[in-house]
Jmol script that loads the backbone (N, CA, C; Angstrom):
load data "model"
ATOM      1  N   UNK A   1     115.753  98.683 109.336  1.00  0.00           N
ATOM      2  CA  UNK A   1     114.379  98.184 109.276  1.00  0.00           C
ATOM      3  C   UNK A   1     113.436  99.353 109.508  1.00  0.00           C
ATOM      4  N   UNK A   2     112.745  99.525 108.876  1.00  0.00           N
ATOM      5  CA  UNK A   2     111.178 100.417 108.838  1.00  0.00           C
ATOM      6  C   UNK A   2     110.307  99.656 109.888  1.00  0.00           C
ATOM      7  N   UNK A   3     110.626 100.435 110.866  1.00  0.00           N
ATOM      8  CA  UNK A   3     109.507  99.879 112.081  1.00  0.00           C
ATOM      9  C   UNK A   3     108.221 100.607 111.929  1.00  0.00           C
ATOM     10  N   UNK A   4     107.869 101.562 111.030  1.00  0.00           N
ATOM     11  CA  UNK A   4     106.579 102.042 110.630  1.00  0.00           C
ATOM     12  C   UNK A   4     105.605 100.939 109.842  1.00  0.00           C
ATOM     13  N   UNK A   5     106.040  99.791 109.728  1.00  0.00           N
ATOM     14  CA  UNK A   5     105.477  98.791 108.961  1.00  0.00           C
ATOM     15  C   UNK A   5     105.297  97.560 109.451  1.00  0.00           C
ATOM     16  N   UNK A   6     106.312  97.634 110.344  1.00  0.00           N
ATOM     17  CA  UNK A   6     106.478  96.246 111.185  1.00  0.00           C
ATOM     18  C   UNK A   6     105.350  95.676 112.126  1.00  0.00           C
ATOM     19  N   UNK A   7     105.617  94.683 112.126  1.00  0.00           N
ATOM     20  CA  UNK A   7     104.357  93.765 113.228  1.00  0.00           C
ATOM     21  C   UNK A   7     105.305  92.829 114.046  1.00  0.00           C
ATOM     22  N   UNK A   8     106.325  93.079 114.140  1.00  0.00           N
ATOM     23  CA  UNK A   8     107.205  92.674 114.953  1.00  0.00           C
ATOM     24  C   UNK A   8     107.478  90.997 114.836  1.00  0.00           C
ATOM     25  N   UNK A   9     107.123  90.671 113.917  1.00  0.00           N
ATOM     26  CA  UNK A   9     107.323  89.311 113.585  1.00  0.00           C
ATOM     27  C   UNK A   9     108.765  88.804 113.314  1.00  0.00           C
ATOM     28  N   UNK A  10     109.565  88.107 113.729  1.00  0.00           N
ATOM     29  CA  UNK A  10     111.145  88.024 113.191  1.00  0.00           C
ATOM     30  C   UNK A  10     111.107  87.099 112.505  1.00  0.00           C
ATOM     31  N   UNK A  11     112.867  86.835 111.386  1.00  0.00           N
ATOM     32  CA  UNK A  11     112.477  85.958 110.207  1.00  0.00           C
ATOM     33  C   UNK A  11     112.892  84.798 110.719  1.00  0.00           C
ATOM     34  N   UNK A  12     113.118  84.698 111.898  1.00  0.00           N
ATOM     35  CA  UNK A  12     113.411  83.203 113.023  1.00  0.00           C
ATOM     36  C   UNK A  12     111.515  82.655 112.765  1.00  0.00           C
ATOM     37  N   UNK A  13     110.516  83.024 112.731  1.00  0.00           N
ATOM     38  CA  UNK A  13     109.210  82.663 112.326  1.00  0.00           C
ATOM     39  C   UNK A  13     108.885  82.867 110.822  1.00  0.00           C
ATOM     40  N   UNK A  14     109.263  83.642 109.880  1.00  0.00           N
ATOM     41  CA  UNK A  14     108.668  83.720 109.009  1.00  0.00           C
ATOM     42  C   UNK A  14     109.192  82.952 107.726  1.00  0.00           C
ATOM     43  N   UNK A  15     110.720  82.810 108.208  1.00  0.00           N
ATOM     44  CA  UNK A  15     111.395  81.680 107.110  1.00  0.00           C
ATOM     45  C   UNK A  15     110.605  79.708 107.099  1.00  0.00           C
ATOM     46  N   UNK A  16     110.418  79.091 108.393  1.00  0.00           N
ATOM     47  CA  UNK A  16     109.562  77.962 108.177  1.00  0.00           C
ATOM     48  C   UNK A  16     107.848  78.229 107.591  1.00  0.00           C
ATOM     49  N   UNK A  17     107.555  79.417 108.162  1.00  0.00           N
ATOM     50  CA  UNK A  17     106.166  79.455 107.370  1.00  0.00           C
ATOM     51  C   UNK A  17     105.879  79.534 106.269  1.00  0.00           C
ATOM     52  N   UNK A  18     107.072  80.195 105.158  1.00  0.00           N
ATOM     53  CA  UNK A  18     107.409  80.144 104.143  1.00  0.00           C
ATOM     54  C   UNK A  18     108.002  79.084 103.357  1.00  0.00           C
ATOM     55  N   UNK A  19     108.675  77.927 104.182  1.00  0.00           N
ATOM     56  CA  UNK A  19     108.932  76.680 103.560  1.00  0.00           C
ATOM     57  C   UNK A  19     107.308  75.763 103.352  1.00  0.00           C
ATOM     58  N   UNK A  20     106.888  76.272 104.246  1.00  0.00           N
ATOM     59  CA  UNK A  20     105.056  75.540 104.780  1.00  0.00           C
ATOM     60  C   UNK A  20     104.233  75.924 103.857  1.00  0.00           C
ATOM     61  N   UNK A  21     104.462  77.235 103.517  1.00  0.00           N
ATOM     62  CA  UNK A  21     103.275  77.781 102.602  1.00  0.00           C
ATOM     63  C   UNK A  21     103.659  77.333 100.982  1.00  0.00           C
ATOM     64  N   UNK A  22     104.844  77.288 100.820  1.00  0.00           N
ATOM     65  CA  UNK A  22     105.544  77.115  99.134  1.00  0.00           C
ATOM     66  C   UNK A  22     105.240  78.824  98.720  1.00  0.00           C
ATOM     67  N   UNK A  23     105.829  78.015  97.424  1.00  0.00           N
ATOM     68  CA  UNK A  23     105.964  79.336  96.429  1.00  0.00           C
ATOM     69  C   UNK A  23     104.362  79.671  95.866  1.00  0.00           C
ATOM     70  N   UNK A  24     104.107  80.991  95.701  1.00  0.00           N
ATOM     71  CA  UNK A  24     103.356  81.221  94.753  1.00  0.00           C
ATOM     72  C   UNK A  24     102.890  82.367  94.243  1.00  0.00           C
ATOM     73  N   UNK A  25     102.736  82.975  93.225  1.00  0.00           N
ATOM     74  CA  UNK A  25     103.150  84.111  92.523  1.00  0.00           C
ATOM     75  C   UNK A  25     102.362  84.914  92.727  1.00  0.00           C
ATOM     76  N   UNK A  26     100.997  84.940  92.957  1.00  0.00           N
ATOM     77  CA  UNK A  26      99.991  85.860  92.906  1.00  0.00           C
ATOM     78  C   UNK A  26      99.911  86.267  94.322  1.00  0.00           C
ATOM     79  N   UNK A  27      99.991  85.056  95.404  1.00  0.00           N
ATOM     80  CA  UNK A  27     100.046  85.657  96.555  1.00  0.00           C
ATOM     81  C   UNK A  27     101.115  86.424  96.795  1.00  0.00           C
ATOM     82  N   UNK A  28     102.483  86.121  96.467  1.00  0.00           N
ATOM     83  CA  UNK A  28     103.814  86.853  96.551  1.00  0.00           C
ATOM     84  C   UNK A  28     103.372  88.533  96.610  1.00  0.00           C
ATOM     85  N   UNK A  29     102.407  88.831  94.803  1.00  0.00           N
ATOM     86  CA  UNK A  29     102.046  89.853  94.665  1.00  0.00           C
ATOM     87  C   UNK A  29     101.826  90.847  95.452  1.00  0.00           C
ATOM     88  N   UNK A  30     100.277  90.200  95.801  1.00  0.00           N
ATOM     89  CA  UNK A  30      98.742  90.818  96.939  1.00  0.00           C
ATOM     90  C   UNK A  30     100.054  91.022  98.023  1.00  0.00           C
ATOM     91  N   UNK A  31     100.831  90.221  98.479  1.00  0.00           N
ATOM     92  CA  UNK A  31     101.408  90.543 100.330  1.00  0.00           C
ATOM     93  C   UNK A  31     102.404  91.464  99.614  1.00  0.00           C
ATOM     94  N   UNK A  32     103.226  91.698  99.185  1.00  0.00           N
ATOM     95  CA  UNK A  32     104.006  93.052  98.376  1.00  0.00           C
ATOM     96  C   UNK A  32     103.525  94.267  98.449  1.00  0.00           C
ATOM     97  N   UNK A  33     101.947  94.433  98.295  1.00  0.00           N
ATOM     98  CA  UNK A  33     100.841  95.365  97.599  1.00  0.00           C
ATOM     99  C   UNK A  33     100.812  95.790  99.546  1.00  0.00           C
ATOM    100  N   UNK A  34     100.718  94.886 100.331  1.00  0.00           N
ATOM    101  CA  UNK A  34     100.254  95.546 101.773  1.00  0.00           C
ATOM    102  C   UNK A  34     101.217  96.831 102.092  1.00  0.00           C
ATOM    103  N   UNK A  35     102.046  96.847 101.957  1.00  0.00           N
ATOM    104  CA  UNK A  35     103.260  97.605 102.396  1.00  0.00           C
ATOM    105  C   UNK A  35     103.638  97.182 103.624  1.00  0.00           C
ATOM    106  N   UNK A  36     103.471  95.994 104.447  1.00  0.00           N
ATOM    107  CA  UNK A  36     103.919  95.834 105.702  1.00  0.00           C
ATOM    108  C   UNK A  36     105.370  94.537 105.186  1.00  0.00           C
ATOM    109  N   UNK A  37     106.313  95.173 106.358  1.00  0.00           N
ATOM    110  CA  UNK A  37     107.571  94.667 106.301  1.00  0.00           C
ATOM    111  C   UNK A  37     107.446  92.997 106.387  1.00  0.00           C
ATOM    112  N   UNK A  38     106.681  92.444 106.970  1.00  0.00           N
ATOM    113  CA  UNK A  38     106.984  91.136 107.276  1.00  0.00           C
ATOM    114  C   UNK A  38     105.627  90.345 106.285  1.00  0.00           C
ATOM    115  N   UNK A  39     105.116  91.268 105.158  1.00  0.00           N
ATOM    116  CA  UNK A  39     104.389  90.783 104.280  1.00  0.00           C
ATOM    117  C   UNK A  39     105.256  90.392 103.189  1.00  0.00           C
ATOM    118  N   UNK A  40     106.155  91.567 103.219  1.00  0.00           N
ATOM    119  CA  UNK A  40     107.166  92.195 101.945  1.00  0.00           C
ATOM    120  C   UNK A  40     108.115  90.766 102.115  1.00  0.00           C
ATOM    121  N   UNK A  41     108.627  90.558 103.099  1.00  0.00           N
ATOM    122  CA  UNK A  41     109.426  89.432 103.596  1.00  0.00           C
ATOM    123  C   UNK A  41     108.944  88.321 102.828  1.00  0.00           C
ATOM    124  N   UNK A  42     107.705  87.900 103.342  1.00  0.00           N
ATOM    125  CA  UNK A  42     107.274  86.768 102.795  1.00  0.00           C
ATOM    126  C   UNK A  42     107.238  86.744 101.705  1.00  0.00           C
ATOM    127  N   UNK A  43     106.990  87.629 101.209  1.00  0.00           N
ATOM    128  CA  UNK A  43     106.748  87.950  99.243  1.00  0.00           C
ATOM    129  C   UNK A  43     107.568  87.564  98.400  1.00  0.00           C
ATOM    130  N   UNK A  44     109.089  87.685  99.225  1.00  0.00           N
ATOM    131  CA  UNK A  44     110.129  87.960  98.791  1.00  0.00           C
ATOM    132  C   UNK A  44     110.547  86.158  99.058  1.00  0.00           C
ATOM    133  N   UNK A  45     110.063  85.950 100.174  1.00  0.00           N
ATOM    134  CA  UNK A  45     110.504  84.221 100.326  1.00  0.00           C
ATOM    135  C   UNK A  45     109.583  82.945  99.502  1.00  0.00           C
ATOM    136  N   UNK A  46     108.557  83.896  99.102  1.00  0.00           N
ATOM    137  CA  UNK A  46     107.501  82.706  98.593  1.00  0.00           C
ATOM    138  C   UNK A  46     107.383  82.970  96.859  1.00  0.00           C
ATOM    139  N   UNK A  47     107.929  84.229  96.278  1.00  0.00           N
ATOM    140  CA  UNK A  47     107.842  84.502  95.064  1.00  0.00           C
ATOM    141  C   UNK A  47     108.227  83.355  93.887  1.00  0.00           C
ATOM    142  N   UNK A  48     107.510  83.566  92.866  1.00  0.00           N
ATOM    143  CA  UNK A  48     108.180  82.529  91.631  1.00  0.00           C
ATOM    144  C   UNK A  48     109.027  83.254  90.924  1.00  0.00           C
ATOM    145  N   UNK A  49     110.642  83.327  91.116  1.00  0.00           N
ATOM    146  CA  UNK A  49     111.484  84.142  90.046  1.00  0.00           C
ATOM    147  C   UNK A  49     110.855  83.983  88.194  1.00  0.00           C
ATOM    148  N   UNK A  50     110.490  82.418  87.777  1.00  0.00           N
ATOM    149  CA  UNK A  50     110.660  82.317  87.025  1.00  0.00           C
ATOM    150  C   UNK A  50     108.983  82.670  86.265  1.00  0.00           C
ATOM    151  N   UNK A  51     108.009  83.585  86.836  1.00  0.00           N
ATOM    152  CA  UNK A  51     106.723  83.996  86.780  1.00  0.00           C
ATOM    153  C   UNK A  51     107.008  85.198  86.939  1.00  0.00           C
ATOM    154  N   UNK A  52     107.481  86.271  88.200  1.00  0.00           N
ATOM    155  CA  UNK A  52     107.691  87.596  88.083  1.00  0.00           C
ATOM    156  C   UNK A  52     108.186  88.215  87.167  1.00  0.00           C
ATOM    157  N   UNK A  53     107.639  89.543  86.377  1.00  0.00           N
ATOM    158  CA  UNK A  53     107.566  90.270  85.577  1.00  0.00           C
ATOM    159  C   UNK A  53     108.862  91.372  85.686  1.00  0.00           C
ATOM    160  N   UNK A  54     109.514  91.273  84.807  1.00  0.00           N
ATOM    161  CA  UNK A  54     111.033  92.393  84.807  1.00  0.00           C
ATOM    162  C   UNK A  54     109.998  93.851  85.679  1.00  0.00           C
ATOM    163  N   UNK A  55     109.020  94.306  85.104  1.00  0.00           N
ATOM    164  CA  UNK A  55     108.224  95.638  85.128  1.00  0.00           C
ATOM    165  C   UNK A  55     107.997  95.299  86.915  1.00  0.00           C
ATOM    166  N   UNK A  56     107.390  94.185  87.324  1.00  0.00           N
ATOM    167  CA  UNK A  56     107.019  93.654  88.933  1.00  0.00           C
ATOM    168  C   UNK A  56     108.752  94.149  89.665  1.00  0.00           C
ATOM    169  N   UNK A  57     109.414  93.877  89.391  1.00  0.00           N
ATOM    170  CA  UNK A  57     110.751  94.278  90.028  1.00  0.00           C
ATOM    171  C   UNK A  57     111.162  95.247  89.870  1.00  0.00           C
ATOM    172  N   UNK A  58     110.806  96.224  88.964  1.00  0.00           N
ATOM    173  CA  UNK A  58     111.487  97.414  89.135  1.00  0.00           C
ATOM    174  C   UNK A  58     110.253  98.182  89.726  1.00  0.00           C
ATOM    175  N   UNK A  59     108.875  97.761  90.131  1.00  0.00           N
ATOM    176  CA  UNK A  59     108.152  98.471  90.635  1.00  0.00           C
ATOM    177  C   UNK A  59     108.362  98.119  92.477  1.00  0.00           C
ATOM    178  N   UNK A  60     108.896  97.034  92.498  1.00  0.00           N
ATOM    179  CA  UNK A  60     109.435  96.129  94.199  1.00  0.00           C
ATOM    180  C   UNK A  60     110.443  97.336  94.627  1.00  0.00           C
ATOM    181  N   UNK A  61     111.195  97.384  93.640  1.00  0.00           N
ATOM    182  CA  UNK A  61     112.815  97.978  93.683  1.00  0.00           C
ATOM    183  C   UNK A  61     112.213  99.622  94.482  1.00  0.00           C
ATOM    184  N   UNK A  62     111.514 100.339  93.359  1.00  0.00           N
ATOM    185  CA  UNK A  62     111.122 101.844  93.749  1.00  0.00           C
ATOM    186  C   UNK A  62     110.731 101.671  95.264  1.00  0.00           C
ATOM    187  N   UNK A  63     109.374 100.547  95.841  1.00  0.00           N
ATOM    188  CA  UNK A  63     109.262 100.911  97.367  1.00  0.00           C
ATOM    189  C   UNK A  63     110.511  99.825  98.197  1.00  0.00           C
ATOM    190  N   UNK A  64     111.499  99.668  98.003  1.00  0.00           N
ATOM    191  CA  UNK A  64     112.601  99.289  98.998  1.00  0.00           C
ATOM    192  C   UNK A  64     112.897 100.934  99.569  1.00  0.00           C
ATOM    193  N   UNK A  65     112.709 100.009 101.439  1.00  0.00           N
ATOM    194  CA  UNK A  65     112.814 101.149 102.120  1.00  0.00           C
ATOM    195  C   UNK A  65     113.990 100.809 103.413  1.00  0.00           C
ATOM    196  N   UNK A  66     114.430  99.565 103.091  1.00  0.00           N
ATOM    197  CA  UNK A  66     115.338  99.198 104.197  1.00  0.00           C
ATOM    198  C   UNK A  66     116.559  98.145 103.713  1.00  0.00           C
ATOM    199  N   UNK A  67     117.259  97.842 104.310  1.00  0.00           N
ATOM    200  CA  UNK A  67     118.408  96.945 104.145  1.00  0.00           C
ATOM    201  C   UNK A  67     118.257  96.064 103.746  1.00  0.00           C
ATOM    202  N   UNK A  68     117.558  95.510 104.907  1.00  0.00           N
ATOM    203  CA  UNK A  68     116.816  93.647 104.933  1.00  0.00           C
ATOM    204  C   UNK A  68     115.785  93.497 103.772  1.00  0.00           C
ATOM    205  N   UNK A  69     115.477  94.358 103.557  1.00  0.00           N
ATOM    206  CA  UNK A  69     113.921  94.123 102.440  1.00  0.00           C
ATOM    207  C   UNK A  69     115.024  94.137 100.968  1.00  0.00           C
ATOM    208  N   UNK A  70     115.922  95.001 100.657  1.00  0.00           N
ATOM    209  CA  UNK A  70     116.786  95.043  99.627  1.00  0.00           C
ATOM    210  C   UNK A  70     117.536  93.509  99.885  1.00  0.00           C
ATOM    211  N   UNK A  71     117.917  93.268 100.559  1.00  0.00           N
ATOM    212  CA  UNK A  71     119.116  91.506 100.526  1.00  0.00           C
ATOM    213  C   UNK A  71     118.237  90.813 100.679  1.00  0.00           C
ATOM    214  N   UNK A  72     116.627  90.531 100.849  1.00  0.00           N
ATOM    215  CA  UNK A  72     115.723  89.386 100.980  1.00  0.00           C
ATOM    216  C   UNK A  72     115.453  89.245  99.806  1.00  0.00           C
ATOM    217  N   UNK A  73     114.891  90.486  99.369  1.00  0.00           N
ATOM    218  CA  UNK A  73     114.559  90.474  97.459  1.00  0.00           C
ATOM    219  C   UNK A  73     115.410  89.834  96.686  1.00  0.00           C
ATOM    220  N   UNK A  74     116.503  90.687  96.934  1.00  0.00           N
ATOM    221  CA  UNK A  74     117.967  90.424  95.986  1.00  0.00           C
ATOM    222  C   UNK A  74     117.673  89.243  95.446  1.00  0.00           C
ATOM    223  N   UNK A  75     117.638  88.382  96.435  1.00  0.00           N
ATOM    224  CA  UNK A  75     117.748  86.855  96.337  1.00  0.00           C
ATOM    225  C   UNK A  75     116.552  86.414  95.436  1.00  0.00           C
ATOM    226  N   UNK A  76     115.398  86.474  95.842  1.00  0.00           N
ATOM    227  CA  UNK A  76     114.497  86.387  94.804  1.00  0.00           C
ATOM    228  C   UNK A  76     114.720  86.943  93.111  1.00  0.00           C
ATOM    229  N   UNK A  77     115.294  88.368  93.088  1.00  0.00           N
ATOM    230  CA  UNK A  77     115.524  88.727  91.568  1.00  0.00           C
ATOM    231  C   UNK A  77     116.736  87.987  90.908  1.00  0.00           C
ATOM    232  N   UNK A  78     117.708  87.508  91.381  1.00  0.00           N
ATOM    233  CA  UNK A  78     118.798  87.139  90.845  1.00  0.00           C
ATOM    234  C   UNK A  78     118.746  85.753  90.159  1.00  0.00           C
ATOM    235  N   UNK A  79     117.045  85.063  90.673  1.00  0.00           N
ATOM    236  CA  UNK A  79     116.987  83.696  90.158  1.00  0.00           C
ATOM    237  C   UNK A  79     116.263  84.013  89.077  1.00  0.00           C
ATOM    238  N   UNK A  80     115.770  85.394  88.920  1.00  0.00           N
ATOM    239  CA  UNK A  80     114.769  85.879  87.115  1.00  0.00           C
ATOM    240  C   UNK A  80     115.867  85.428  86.318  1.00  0.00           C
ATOM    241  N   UNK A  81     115.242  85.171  84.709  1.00  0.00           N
ATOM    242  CA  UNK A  81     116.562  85.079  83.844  1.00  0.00           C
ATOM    243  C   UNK A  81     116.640  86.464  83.379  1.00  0.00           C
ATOM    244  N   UNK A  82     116.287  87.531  83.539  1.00  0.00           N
ATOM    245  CA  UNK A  82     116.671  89.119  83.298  1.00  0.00           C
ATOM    246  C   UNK A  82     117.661  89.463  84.301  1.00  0.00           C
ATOM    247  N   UNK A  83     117.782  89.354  85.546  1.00  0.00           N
ATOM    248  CA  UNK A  83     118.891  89.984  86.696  1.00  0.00           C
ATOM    249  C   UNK A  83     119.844  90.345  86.256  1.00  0.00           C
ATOM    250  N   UNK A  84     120.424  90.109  85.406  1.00  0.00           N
ATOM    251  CA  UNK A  84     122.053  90.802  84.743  1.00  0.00           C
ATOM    252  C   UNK A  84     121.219  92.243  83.922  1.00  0.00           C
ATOM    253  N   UNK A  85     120.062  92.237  83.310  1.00  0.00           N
ATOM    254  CA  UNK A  85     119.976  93.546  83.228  1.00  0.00           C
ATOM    255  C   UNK A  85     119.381  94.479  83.989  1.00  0.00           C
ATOM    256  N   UNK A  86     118.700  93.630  85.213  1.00  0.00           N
ATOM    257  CA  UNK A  86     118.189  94.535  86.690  1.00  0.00           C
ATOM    258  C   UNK A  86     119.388  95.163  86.872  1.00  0.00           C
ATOM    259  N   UNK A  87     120.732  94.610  87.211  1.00  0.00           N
ATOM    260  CA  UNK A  87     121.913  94.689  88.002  1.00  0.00           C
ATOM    261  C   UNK A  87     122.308  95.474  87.350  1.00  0.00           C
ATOM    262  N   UNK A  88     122.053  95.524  86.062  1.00  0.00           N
ATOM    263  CA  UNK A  88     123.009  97.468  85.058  1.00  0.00           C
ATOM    264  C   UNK A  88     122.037  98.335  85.660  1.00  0.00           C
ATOM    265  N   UNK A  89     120.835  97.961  85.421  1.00  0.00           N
ATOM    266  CA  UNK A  89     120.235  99.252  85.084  1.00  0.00           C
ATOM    267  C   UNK A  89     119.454  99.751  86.951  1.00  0.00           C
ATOM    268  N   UNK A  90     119.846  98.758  88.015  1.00  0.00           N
ATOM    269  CA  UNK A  90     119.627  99.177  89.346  1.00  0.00           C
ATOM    270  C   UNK A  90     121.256  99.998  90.057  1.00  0.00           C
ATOM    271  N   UNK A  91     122.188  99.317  89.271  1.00  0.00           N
ATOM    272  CA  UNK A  91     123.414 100.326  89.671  1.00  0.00           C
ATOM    273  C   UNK A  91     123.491 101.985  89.295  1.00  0.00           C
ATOM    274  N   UNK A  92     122.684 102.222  88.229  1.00  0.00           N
ATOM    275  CA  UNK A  92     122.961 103.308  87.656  1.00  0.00           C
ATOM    276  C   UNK A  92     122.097 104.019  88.125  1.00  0.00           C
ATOM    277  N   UNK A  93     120.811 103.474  89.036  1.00  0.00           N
ATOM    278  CA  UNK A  93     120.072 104.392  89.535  1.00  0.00           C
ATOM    279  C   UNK A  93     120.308 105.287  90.693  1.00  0.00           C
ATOM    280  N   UNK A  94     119.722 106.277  91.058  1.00  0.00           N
ATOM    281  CA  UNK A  94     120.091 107.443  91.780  1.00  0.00           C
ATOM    282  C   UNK A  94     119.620 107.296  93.370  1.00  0.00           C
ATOM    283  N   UNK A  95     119.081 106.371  93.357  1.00  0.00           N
ATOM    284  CA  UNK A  95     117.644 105.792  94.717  1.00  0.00           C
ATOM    285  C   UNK A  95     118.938 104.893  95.863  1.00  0.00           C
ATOM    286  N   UNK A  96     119.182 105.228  96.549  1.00  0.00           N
ATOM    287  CA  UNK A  96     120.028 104.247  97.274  1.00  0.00           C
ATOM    288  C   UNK A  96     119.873 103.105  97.265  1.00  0.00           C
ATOM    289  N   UNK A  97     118.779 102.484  98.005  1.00  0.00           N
ATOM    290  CA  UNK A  97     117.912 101.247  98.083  1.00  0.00           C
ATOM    291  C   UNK A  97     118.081 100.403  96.843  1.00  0.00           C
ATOM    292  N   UNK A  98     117.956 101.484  95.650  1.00  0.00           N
ATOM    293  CA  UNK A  98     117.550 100.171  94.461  1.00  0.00           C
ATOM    294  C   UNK A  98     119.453  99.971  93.889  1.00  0.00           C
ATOM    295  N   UNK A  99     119.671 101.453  94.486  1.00  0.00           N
ATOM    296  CA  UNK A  99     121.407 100.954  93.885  1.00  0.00           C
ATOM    297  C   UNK A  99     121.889  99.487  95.073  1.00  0.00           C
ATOM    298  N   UNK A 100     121.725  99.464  96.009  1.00  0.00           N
ATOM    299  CA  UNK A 100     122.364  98.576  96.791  1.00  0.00           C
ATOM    300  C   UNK A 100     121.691  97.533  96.123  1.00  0.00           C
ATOM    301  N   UNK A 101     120.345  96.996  95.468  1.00  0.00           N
ATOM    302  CA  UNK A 101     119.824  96.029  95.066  1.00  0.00           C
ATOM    303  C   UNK A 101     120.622  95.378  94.120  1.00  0.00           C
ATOM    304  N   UNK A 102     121.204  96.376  93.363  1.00  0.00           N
ATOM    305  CA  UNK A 102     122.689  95.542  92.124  1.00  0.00           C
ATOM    306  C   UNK A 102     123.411  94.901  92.744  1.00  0.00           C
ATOM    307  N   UNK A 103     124.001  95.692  94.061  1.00  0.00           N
ATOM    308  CA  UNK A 103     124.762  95.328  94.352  1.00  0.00           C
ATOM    309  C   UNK A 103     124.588  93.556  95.528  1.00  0.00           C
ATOM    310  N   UNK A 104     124.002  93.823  96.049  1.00  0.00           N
ATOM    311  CA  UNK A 104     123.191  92.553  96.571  1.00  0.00           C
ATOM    312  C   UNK A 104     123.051  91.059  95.950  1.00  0.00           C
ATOM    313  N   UNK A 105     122.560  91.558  95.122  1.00  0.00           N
ATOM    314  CA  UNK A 105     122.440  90.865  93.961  1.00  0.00           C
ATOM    315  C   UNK A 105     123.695  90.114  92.903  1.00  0.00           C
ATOM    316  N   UNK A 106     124.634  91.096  92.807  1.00  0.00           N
ATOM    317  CA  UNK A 106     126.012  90.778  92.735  1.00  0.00           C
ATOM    318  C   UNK A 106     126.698  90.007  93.432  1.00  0.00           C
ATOM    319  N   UNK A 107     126.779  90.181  94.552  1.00  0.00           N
ATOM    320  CA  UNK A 107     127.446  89.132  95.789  1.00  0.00           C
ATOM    321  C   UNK A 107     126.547  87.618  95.974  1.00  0.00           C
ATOM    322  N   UNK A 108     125.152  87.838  96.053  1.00  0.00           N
ATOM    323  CA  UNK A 108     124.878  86.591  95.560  1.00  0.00           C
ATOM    324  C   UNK A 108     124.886  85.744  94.655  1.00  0.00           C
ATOM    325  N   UNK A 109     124.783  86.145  93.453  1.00  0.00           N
ATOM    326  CA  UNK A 109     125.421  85.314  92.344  1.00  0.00           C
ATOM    327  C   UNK A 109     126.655  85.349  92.591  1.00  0.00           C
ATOM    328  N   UNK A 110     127.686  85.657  92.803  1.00  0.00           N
ATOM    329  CA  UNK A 110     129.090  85.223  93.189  1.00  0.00           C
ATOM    330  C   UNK A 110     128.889  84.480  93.759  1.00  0.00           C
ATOM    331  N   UNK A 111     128.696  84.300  95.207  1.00  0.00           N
ATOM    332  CA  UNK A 111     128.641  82.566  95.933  1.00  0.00           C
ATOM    333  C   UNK A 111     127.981  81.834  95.192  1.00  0.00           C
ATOM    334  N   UNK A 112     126.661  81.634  94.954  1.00  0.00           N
ATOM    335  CA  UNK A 112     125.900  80.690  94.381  1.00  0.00           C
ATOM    336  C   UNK A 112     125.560  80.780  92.646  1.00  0.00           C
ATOM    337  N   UNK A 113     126.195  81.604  92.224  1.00  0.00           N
ATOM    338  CA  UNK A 113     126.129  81.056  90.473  1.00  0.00           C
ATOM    339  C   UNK A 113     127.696  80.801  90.133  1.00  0.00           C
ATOM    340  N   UNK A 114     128.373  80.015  90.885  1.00  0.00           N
ATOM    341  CA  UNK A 114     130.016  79.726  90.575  1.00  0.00           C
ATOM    342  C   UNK A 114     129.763  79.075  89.172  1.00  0.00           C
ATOM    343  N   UNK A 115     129.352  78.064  89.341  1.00  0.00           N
ATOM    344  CA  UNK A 115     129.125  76.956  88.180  1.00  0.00           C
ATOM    345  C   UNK A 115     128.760  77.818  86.869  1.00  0.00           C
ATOM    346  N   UNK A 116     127.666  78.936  86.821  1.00  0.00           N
ATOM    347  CA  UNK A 116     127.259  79.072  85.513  1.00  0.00           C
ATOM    348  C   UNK A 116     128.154  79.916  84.670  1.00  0.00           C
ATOM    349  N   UNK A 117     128.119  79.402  83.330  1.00  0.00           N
ATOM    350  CA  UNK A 117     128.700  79.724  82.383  1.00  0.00           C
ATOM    351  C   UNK A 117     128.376  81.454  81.601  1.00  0.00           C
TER     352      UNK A 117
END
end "model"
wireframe off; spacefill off
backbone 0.3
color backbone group
């Protein structure tokens, strides 16, 4: 975790505020744009996969600066219908952060896309 960003908020608080607030795309944006960790969080919990822009994720991907911010996202990109070509083209990158994002991303669709064809 990037405690240079933090406000010390844990996601024991920020996961119900995020069921409270719903989804929504533009705000997802603007709190992304702050650079603070527990904005980024929310961004990542309140985003519309099926509204975010392939170009919006690989610009998310470049400022991943921590673990938790890479496996919170993950989850958000893997419900885009592009993620199978995030997942080539974030493995092959040279950036740690955005390589672990394939990979993240990988393990979650394994548990939860069993079913799809």
């Amino acid at each position: 975790i990037n405690n240079a960003t933090a406000l010390g908020i844990g996601n024991a608080d920020l996961r119900p505020l995020a069921r409270k607030v719903k989804r929504n795309y533009e705000r997802s944006l603007a709190l992304w744009d702050t650079g603070i960790r527990e904005a980024r969080l929310m961004a990542a919990f309140t985003g519309e996969p099926k509204k975010i822009a392939i170009e919006e994720c690989r610009r998310w991907a470049g400022d991943f600066d921590s673990w938790e911010i890479v496996d919170t996202v993950s989850d958000l990109f893997v419900d885009t219908p592009f993620w199978r070509q995030l997942v080539e083209e974030f493995a092959a990158d040279e950036r740690e952060f955005v390589r672990r994002t394939a990979f993240a991303m990988l393990a979650w669709a394994a548990v939860h896309l069993k079913k799809e064809s």
